[in-house]
Structure formats: C-alpha cells, structure tokens
N, C-alpha and C positions, 0 to 999 in steps of 0.2 A: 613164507618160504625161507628154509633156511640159506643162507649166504655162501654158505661150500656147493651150494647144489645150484647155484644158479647157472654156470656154463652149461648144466646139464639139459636146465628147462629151455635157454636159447638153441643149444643144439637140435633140440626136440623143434621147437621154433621154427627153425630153419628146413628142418625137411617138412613139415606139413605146407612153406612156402614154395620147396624144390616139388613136392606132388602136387597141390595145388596149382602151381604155373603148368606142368607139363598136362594137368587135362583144360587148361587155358579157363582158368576159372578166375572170378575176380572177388573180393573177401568177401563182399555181400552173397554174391553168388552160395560161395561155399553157407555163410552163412546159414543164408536161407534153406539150402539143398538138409543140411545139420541140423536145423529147428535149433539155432544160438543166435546170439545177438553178435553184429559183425565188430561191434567193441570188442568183444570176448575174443571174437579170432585174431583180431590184433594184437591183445593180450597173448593169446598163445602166439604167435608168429613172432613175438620179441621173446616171448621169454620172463613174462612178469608175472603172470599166474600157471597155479598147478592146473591141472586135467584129468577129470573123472575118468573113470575106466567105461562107464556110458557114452562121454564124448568121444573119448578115444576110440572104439569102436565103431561109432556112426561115422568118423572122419573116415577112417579106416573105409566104411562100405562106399561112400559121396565118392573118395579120391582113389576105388578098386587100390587100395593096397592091405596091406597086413601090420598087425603091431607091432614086428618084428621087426619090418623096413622102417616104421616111424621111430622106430626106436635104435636103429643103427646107424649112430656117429659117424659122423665122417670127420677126421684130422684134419 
C-alpha cells in the first residue's frame, strides 16, 4: 500500500466499522457472515490492507449497504 493512500484505506476502515456496528455485528460475526478470516476484518477496519472488489461487495451484501456508502468519507 502506498503511503499517500493510507488515510484513504482508514477511512474506508472506519465506515465498514460505522456499518458493521449499526447492524450490531461483532468482527467475527461479520467475518463469518463474508466467508474472511476475522484478522482480515481488522486489517480492513484499521486501515492496513487493500480490499478486493469480491470483498467489497459481499461486505456490501452481510452489512445491506452499497459501495458507494463504503466508499463515502466522512471529514
């Protein structure tokens, strides 16, 4: 991961933690529901690995949202 894009991958980070919380899920949970291993969602939930367009999409289905909302920063 290049180093210019890393607030990028935390902020991504942080809203699959804001969707994840609001359907009261807990990382394994999600995990499991994603078919990942729940190190991996930690990894994404900080921010230290990228995310296939596979994952991203099955989060997408597990947490009813769209790529659009995971992908909409918040300041």
């Amino acid at each position: 991961m290049k180093s210019e894009y890393r607030q990028l991958y935390e902020k991504f980070g942080l809203n699959v933690v804001y969707y994840r919380k609001r359907k009261k899920l807990t990382q394994l949970q999600l995990a499991e529901l994603a078919d990942v291993d729940r190190s991996h969602i930690s990894a994404i939930e900080l921010g230290k690995v990228g995310v296939s367009f596979d994952v991203i999409f099955k989060l997408c289905e597990v947490l009813d949202t769209t790529p659009k909302e995971l992908f909409d920063f918040r300041d």
